[in-house]
C-alpha positions in Angstrom: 0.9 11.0 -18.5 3.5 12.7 -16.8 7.0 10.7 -16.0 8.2 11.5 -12.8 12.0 10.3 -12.4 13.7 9.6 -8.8 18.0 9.4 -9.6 19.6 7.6 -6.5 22.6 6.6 -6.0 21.5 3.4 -7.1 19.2 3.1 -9.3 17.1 5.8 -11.6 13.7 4.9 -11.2 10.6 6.4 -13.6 7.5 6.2 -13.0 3.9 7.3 -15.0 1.8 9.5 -13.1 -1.9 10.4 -13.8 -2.9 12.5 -11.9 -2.2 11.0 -8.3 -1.9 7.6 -9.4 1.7 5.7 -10.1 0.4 3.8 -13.2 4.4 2.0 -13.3 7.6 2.3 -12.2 10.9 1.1 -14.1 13.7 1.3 -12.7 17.7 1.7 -14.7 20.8 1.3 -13.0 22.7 4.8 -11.8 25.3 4.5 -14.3 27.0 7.2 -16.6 28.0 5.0 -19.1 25.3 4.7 -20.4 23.2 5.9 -23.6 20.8 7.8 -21.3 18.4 8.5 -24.6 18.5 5.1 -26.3 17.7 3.1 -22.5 15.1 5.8 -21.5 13.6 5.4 -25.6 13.7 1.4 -24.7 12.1 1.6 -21.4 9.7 3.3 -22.6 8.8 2.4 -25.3 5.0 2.8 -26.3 4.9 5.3 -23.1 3.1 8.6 -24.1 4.1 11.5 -21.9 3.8 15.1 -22.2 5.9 16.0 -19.5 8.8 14.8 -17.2 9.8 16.3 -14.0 13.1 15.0 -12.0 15.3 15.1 -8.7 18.5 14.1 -8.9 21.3 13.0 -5.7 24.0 12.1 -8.6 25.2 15.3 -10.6 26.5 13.8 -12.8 23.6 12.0 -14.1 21.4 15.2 -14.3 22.1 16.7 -17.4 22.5 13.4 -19.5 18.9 11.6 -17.9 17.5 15.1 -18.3 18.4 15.8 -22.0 17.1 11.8 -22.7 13.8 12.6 -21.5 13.9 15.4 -23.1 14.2 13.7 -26.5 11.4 11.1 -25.3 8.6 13.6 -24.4 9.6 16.4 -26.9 9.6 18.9 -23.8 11.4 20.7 -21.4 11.9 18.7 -18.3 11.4 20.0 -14.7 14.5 19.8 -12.7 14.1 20.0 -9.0 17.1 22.2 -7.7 18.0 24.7 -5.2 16.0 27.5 -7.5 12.7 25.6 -7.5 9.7 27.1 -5.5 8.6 24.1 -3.5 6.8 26.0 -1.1 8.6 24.1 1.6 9.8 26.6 4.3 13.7 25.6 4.9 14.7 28.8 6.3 17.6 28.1 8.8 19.0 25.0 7.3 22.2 25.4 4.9 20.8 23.9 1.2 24.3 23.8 -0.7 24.6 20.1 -0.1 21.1 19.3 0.6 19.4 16.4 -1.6 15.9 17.7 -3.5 14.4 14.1 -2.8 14.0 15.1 0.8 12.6 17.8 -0.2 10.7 16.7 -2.4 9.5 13.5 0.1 8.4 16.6 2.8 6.4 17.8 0.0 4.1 15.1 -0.7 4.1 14.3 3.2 2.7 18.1 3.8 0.0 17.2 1.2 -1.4 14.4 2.8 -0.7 14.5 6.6 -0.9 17.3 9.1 2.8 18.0 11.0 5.1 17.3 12.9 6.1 15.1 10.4 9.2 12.3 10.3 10.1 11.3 7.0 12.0 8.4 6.6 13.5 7.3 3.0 15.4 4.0 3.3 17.6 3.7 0.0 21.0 3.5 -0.4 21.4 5.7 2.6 18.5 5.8 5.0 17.2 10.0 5.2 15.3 11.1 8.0 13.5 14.8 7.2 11.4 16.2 9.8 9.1 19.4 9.6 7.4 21.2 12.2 4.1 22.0 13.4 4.6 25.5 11.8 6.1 23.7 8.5 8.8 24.3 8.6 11.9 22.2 7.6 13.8 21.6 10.9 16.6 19.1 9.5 17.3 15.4 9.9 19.9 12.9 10.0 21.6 10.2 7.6 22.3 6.9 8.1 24.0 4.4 6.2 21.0 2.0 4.6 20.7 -1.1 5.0 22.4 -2.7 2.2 25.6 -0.6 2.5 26.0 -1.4 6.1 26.3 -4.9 5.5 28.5 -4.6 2.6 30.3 -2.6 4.6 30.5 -5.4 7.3 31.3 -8.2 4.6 34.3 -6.2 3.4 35.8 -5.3 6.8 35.2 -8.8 8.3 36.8 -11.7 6.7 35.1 -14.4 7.9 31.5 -12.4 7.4 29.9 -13.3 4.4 27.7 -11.1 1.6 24.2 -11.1 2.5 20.7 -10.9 1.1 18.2 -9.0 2.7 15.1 -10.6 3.0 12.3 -11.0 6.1 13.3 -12.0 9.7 12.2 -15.4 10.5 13.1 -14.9 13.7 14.9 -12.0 16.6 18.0 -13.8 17.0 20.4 -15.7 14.3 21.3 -19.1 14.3 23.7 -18.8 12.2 26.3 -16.0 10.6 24.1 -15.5 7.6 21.1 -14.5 10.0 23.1 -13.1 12.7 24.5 -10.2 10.2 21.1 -10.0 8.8 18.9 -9.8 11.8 21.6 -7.3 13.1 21.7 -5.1 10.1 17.0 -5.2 10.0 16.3 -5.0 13.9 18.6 -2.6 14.3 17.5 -0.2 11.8 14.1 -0.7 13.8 15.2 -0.1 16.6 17.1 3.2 15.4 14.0 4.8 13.8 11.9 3.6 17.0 14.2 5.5 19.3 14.8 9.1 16.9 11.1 9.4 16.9 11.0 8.9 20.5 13.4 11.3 21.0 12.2 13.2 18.0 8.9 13.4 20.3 10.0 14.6 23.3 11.1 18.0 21.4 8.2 18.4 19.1 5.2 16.3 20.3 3.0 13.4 18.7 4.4 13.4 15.3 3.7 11.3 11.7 6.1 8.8 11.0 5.9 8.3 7.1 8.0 5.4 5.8 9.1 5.4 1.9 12.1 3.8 0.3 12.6 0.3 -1.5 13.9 -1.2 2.1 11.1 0.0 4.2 9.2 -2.7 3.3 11.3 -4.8 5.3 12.0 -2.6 8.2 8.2 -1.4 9.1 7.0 -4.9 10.1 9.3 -4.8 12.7 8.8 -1.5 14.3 6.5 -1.4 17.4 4.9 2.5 16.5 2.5 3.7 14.5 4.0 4.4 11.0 2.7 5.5 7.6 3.9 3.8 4.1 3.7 5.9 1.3 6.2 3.6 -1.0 5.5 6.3 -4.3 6.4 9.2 -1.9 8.5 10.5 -3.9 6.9 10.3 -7.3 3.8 11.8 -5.7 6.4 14.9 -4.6 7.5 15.4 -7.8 4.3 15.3 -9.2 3.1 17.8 -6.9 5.8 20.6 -8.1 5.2 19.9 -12.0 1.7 21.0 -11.3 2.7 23.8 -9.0 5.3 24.5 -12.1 2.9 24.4 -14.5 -0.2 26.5 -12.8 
């Protein structure tokens, strides 16, 4: 089994790939405090892995998540970084600052769907990567996701309350609760619905690929054709270990 490991900004989620099946995923939250090789020896406990591969949007948890699974799979881990031969073209786009799970996402999308291609990861922040018919990386955009703009709201507003996100029963609020809510998930509908259209209008019919723990709220609402790949990511990862590894 290889352990393919996802660090957010939020949480750092592992999951046990065979082959191209997600056989779990566990999640830990993103926090440097902690004993990174006594919580991944707990978690996985019973786990047999010969391998671990990772991308990382928190530096700082790099080195101590890598050297932890290190100690649990007795090998070298895989770190995705600027260096790594993804085979992605991203010629024309300035990589100092950009995140490997994008990359990583266009990977997997590339392996299962012909391009154009729209990625969109809805975390902690909501990523948009697109590549071309000619794959090549053309760029994106970042949005604030879902849960952060209404934290955002509740913090700035002092008569708005803390929310939790959960399906629409409805298009409009009845009351400030669902107002916030209904704001916050129709409206990140209707932002992806309106990038692709633009999105089109520049690069033809395109793949929309949805991924990320809050797309499963979002993509019931949209009114285009979408794909959900919620392992995305993993499958990515797993894709360069293999490449990595001949």
């Amino acid at each position: 089994m290889l352990l393919a490991v996802d660090i957010g900004n939020t949480t750092v989620a592992i999951a046990g790939l065979r082959g191209e099946r997600v056989a779990f995923v566990k999640k830990l939250p993103s926090d440097p405090a902690l004993d990174w090789t006594a919580a991944l020896r707990q978690l996985l406990e019973g786990v047999e892995a010969q391998g671990a591969v990772l991308s990382s949007v928190v530096p700082a948890l790099t080195g101590p998540v890598g050297e932890g699974l290190k100690a649990v799979t007795g090998t070298p881990v895989l770190v995705v970084d600027r260096s790594t031969e993804t085979g992605l073209d991203l010629r024309g786009y300035d990589t100092s600052n950009l995140g490997m799970d994008r990359v990583v996402d266009c990977v997997a999308a590339l392996a299962m769907y012909t391009p154009p291609v729209a990625v969109f990861d809805m975390g902690t922040a909501t990523t948009l990567s697109v590549v071309d018919r000619g794959g090549v990386f053309r760029g994106g955009m970042i949005l604030p996701g879902l849960a952060l703009s209404l934290e955002a709201l509740s913090a700035r507003a002092a008569q708005l309350p803390p929310i939790t996100l959960s399906p629409p029963e409805g298009l409009l609020g009845t009351n400030t609760a669902s107002c916030m809510k209904y704001g916050a998930l129709y409206g990140a509908a209707g932002a992806i619905e309106g990038i692709v259209g633009r999105l089109e209008e520049k690069l033809g019919p395109l793949t929309v690929v949805l991924t990320g723990g809050n797309s499963t709220l979002v993509r019931p609402l949209l009114r285009i054709s979408t794909a959900w790949e919620p392992h995305l990511t993993f499958l990515g990862l797993g894709k360069l270990w293999r490449r990595s590894h001949g």
